[in-house]
Gaussian input, Z-matrix of N, CA and C with variables (Angstrom, degrees):
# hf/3-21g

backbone

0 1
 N
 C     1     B1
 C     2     B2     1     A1
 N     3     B3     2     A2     1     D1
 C     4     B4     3     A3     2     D2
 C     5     B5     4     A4     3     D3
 N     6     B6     5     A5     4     D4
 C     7     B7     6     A6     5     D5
 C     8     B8     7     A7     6     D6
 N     9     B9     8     A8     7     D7
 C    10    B10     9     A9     8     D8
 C    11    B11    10    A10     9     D9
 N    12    B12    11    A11    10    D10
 C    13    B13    12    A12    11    D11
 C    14    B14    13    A13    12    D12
 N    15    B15    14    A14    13    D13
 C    16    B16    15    A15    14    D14
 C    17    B17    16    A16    15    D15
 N    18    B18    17    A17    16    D16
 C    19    B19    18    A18    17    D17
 C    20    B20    19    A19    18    D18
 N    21    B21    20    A20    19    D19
 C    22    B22    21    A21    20    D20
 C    23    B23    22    A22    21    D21
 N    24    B24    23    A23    22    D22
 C    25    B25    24    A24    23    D23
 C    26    B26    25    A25    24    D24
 N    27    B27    26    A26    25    D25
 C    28    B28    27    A27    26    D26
 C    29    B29    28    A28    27    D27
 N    30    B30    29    A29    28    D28
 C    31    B31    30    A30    29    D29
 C    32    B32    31    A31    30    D30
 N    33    B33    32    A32    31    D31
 C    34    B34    33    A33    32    D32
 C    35    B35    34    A34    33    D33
 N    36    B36    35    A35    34    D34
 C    37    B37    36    A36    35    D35
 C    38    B38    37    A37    36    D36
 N    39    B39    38    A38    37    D37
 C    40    B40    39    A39    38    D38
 C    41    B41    40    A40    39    D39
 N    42    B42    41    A41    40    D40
 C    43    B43    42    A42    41    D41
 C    44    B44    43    A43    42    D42
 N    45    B45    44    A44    43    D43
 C    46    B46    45    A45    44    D44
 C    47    B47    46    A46    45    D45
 N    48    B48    47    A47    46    D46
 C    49    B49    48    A48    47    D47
 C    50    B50    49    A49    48    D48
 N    51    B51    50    A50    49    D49
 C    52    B52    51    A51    50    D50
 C    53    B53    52    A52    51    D51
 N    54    B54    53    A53    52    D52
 C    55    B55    54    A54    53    D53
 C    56    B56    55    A55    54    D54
 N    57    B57    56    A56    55    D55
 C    58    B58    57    A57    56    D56
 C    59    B59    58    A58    57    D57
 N    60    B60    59    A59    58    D58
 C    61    B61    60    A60    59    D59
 C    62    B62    61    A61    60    D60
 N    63    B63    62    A62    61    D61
 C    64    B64    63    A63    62    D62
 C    65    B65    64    A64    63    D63
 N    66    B66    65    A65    64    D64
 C    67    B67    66    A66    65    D65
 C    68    B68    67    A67    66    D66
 N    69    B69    68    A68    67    D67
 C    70    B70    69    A69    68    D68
 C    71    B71    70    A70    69    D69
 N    72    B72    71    A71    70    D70
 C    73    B73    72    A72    71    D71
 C    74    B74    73    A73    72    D72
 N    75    B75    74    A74    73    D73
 C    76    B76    75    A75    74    D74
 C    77    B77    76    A76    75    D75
 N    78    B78    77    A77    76    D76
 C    79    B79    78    A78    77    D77
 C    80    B80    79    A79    78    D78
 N    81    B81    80    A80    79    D79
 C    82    B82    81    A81    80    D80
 C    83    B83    82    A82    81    D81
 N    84    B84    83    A83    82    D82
 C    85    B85    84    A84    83    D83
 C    86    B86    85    A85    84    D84
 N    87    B87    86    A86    85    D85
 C    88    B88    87    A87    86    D86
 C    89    B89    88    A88    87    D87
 N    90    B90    89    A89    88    D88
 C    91    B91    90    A90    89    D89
 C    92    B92    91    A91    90    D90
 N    93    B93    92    A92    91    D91
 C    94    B94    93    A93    92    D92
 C    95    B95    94    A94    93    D93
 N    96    B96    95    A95    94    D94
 C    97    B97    96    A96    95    D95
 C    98    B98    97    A97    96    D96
 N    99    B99    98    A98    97    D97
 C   100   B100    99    A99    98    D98
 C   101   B101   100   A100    99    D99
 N   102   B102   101   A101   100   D100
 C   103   B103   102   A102   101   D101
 C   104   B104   103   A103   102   D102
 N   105   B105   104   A104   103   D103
 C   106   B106   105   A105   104   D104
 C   107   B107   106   A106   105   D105
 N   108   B108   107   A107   106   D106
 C   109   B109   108   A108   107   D107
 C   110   B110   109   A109   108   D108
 N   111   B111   110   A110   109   D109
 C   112   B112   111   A111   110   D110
 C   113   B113   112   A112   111   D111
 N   114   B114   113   A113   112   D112
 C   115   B115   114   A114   113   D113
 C   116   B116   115   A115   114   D114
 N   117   B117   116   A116   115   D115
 C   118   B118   117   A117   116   D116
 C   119   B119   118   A118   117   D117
 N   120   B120   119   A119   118   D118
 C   121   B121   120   A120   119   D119
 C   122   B122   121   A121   120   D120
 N   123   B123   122   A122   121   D121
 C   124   B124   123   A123   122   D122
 C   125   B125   124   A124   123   D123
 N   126   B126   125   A125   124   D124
 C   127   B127   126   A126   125   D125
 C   128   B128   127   A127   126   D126
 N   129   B129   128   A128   127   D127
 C   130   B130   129   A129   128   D128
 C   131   B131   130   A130   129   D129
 N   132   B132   131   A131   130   D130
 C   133   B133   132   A132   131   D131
 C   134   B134   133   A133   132   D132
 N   135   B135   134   A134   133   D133
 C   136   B136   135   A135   134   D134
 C   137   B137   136   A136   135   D135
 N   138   B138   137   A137   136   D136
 C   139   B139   138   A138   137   D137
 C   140   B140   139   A139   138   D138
 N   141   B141   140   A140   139   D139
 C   142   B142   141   A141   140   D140
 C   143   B143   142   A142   141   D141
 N   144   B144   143   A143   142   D142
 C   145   B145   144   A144   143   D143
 C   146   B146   145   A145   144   D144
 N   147   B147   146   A146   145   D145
 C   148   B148   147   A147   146   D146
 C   149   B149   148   A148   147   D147
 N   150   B150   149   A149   148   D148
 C   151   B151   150   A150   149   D149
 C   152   B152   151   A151   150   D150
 N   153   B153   152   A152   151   D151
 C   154   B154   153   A153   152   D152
 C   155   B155   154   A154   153   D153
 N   156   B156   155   A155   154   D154
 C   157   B157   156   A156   155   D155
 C   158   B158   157   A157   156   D156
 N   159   B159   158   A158   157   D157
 C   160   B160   159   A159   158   D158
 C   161   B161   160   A160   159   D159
 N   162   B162   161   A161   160   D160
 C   163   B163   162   A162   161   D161
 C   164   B164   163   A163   162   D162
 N   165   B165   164   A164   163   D163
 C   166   B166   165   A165   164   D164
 C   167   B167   166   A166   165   D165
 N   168   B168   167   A167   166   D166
 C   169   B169   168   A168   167   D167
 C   170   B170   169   A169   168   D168
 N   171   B171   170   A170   169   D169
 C   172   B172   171   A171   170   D170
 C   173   B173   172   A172   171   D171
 N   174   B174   173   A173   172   D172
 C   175   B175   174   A174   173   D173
 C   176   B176   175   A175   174   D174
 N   177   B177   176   A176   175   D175
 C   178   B178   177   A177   176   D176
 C   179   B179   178   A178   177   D177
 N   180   B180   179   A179   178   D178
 C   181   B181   180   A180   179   D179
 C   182   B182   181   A181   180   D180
 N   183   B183   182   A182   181   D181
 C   184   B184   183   A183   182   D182
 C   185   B185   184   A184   183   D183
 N   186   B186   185   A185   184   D184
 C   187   B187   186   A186   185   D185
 C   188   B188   187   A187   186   D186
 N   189   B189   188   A188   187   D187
 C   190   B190   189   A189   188   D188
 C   191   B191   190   A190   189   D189
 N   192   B192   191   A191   190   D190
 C   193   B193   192   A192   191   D191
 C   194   B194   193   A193   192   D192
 N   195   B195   194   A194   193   D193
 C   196   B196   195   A195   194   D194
 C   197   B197   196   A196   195   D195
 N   198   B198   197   A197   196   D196
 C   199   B199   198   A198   197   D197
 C   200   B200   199   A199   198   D198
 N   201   B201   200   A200   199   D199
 C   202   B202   201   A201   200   D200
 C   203   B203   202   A202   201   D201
 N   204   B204   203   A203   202   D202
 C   205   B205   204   A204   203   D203
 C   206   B206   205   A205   204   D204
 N   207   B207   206   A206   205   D205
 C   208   B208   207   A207   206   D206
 C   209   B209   208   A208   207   D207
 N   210   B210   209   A209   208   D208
 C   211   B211   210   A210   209   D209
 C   212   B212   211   A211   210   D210
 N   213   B213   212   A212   211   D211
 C   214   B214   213   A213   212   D212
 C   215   B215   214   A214   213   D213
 N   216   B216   215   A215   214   D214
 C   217   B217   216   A216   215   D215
 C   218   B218   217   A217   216   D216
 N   219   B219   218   A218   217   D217
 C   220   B220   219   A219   218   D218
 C   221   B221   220   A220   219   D219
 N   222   B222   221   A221   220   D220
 C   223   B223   222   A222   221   D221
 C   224   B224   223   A223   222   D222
 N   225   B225   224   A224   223   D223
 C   226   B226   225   A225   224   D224
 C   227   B227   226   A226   225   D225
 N   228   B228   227   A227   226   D226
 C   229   B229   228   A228   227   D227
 C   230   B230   229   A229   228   D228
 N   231   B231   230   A230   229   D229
 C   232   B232   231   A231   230   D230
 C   233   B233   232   A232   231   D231
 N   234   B234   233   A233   232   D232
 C   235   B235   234   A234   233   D233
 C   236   B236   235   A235   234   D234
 N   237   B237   236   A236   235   D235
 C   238   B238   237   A237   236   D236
 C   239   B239   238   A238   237   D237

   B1=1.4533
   B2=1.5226
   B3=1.5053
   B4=1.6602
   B5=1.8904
   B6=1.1217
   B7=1.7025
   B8=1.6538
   B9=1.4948
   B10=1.6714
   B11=1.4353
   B12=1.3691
   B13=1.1564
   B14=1.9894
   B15=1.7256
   B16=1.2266
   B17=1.7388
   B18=0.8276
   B19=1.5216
   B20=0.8862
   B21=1.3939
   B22=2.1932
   B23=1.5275
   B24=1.6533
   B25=1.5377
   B26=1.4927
   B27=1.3444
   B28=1.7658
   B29=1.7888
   B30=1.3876
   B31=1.7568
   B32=1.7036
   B33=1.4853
   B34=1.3698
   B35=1.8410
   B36=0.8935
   B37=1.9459
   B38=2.1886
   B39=1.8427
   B40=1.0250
   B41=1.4952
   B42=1.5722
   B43=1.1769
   B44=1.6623
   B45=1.6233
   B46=1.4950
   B47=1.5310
   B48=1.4018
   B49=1.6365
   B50=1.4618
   B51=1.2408
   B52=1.2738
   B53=1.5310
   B54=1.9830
   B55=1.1115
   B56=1.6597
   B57=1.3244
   B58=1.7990
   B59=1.6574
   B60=1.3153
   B61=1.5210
   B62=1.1750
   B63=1.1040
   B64=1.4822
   B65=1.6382
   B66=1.5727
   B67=1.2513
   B68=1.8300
   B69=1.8266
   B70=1.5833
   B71=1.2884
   B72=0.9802
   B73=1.5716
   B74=1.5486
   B75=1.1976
   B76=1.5038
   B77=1.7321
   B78=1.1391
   B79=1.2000
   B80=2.2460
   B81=1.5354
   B82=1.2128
   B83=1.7538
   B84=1.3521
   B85=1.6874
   B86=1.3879
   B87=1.4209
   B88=1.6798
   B89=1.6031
   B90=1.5728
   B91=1.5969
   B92=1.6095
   B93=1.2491
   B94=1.5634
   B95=2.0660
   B96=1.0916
   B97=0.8685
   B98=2.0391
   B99=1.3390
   B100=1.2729
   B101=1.1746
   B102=1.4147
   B103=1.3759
   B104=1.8218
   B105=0.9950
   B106=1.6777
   B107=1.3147
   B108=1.6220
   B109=1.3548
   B110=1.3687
   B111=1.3845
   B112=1.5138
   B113=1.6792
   B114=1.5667
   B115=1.3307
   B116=1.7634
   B117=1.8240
   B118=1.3907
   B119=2.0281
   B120=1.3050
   B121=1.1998
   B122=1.0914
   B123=1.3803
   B124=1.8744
   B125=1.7317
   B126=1.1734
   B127=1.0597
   B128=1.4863
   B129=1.3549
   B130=1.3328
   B131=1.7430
   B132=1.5586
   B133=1.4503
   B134=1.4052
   B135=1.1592
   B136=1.2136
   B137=1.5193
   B138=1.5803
   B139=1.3469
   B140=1.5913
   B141=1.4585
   B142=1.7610
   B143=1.3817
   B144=1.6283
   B145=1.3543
   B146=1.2513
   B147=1.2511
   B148=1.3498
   B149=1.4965
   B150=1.1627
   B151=1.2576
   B152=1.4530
   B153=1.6214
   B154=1.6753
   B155=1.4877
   B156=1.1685
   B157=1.5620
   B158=1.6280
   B159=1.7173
   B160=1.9176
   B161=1.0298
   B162=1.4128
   B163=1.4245
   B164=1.5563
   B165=0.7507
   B166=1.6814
   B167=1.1696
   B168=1.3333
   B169=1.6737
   B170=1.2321
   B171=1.2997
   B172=1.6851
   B173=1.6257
   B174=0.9263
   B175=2.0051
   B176=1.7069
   B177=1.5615
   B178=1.7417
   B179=1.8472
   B180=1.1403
   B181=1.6025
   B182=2.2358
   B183=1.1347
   B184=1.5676
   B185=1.5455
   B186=1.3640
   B187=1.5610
   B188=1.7373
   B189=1.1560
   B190=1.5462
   B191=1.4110
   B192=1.8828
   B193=1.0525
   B194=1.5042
   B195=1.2796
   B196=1.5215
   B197=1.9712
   B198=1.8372
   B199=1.1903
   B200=1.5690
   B201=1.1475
   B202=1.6140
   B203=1.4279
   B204=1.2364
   B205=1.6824
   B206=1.7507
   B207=1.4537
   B208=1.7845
   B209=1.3326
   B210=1.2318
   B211=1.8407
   B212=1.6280
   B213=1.4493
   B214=2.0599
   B215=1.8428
   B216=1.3919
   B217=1.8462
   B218=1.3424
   B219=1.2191
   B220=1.4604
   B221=1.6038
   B222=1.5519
   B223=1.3677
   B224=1.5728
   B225=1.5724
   B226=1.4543
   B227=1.4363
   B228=1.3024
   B229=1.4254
   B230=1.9908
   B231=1.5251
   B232=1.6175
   B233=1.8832
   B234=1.4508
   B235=1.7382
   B236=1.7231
   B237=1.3873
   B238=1.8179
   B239=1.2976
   A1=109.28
   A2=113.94
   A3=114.86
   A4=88.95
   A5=93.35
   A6=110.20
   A7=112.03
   A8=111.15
   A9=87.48
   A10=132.33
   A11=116.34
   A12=91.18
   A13=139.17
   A14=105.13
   A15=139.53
   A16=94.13
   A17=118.95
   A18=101.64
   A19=173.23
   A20=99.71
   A21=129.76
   A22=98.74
   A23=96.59
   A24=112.59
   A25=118.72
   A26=89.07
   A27=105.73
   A28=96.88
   A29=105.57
   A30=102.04
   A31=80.80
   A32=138.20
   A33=120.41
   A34=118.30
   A35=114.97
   A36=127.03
   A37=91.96
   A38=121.89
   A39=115.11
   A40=120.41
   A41=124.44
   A42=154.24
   A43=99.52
   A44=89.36
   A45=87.01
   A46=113.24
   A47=116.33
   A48=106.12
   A49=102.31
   A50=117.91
   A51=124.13
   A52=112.30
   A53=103.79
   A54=89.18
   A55=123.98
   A56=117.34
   A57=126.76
   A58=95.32
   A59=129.08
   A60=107.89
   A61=120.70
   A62=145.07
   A63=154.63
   A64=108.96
   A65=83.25
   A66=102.25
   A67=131.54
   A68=97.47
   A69=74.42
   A70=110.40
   A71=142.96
   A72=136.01
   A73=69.09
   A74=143.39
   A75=137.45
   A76=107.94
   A77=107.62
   A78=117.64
   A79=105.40
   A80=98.65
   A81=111.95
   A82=137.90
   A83=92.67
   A84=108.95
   A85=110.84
   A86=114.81
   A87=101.19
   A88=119.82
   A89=112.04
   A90=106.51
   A91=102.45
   A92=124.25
   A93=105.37
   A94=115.71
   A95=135.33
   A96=134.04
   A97=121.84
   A98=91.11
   A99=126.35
   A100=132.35
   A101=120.87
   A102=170.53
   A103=91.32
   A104=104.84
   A105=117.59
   A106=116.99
   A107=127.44
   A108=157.45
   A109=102.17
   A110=91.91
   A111=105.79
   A112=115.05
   A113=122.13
   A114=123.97
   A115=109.55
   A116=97.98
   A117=99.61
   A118=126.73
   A119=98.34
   A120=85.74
   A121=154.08
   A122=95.50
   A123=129.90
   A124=114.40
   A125=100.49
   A126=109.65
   A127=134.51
   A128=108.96
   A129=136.72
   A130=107.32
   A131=104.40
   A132=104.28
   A133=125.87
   A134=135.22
   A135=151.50
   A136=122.72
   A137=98.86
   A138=132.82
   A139=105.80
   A140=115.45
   A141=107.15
   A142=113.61
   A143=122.46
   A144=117.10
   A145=102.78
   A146=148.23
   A147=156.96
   A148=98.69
   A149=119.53
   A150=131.11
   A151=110.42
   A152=96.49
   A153=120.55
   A154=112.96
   A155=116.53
   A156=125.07
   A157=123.00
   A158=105.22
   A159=112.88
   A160=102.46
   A161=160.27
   A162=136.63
   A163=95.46
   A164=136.73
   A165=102.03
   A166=126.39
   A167=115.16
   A168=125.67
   A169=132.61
   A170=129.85
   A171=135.42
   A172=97.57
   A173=133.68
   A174=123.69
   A175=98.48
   A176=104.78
   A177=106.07
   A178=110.63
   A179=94.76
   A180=111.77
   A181=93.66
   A182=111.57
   A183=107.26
   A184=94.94
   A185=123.11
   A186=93.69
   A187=100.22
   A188=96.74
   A189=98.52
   A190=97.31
   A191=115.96
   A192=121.39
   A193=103.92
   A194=133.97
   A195=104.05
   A196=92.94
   A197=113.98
   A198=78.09
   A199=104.26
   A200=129.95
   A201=143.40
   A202=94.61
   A203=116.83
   A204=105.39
   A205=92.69
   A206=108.57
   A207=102.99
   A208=110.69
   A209=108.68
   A210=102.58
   A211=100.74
   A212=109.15
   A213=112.22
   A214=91.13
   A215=125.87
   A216=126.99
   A217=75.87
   A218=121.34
   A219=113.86
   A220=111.45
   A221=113.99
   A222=114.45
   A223=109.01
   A224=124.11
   A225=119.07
   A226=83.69
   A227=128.41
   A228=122.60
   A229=117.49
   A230=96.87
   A231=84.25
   A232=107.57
   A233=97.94
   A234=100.08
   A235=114.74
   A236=106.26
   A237=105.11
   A238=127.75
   D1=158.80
   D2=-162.69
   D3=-87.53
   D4=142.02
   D5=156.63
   D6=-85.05
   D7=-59.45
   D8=-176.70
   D9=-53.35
   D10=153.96
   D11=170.00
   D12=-85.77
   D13=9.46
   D14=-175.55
   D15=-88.06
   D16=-58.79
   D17=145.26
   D18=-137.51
   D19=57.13
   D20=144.55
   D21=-41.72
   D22=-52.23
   D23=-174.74
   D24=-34.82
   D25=-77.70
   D26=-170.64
   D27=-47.52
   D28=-56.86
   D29=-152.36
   D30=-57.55
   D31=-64.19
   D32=-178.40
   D33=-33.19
   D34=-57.11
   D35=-166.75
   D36=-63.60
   D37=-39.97
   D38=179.54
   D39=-60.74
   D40=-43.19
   D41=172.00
   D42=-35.74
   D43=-66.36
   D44=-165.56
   D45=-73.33
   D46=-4.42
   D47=-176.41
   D48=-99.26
   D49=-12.54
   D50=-175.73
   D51=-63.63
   D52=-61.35
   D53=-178.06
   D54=-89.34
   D55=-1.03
   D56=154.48
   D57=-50.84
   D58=-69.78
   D59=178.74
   D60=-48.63
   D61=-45.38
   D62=138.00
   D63=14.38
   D64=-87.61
   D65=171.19
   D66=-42.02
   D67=-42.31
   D68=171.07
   D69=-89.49
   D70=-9.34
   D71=-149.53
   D72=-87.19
   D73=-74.44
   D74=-155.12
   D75=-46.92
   D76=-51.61
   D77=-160.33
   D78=-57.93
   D79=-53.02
   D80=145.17
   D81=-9.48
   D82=-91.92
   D83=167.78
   D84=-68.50
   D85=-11.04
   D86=156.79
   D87=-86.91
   D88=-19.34
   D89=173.74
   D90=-89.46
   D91=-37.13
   D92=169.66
   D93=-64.04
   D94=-14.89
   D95=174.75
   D96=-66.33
   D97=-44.87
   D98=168.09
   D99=-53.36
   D100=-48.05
   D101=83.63
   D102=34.61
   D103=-93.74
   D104=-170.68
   D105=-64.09
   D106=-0.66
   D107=-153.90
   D108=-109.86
   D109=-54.52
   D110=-168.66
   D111=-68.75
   D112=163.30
   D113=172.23
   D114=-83.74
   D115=170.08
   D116=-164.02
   D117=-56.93
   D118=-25.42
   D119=153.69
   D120=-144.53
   D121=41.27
   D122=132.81
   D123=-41.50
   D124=-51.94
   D125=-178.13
   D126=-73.68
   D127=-31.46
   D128=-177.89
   D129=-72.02
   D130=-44.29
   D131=164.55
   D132=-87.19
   D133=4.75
   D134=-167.95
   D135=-100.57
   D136=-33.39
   D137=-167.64
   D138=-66.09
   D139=-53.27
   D140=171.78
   D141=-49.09
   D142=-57.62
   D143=-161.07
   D144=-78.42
   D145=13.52
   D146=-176.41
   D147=-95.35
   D148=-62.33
   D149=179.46
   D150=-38.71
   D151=-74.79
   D152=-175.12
   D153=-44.83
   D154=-32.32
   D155=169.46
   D156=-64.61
   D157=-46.93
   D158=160.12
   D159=-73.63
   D160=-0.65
   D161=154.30
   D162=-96.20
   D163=-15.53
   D164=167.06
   D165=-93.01
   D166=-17.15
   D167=134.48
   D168=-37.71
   D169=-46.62
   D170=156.19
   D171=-72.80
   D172=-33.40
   D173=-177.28
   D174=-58.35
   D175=-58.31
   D176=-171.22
   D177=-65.03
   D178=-20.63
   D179=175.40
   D180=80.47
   D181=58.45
   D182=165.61
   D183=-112.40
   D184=-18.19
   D185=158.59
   D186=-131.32
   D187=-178.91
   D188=-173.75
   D189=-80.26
   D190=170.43
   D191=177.11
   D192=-83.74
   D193=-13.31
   D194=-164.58
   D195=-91.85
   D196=-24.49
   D197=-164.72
   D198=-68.14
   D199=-17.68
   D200=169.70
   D201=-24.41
   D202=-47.87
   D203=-146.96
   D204=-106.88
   D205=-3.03
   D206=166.09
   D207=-101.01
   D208=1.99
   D209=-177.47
   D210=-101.24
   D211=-45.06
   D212=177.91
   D213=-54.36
   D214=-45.53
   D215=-154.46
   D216=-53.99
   D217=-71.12
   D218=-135.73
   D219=-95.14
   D220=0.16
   D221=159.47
   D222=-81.87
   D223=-5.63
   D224=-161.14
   D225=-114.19
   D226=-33.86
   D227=179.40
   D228=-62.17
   D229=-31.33
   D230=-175.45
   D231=-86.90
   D232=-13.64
   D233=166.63
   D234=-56.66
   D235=-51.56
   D236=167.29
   D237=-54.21

């Protein structure tokens, strides 16, 4: 366990970003799940904020950008 108290800090401030990332990546793969569940135009309106949610996921960097840009391909591919 840390003695300073600079980092008590951090491991506290890591904790909490850890599980806030947590949280969106979950929150996420539950609207793309949903998403593919749903009928066609369920889906059709659903489809922007689905998106907008994996890019701010690759912005905070909790997922990488490329899988960002294979999860929108192939959520924009089953819309065509």
């Amino acid at each position: 366990m840390a003695n300073h108290s600079a980092t008590k800090k951090d491991t506290r401030q890591a904790a909490k970003r850890r599980d806030r990332n947590k949280y969106y990546g979950k929150t996420t793969r539950n609207a793309i799940r949903e998403l593919k569940a749903g009928d066609k135009k369920a889906y059709d309106e659903s489809l922007p904020n689905v998106i907008s949610m994996i890019d701010k996921l690759a912005k905070r960097g909790i997922i990488h950008k490329n899988k960002a840009a294979n999860l929108k391909s192939k959520l924009s591919k089953k819309k065509a």
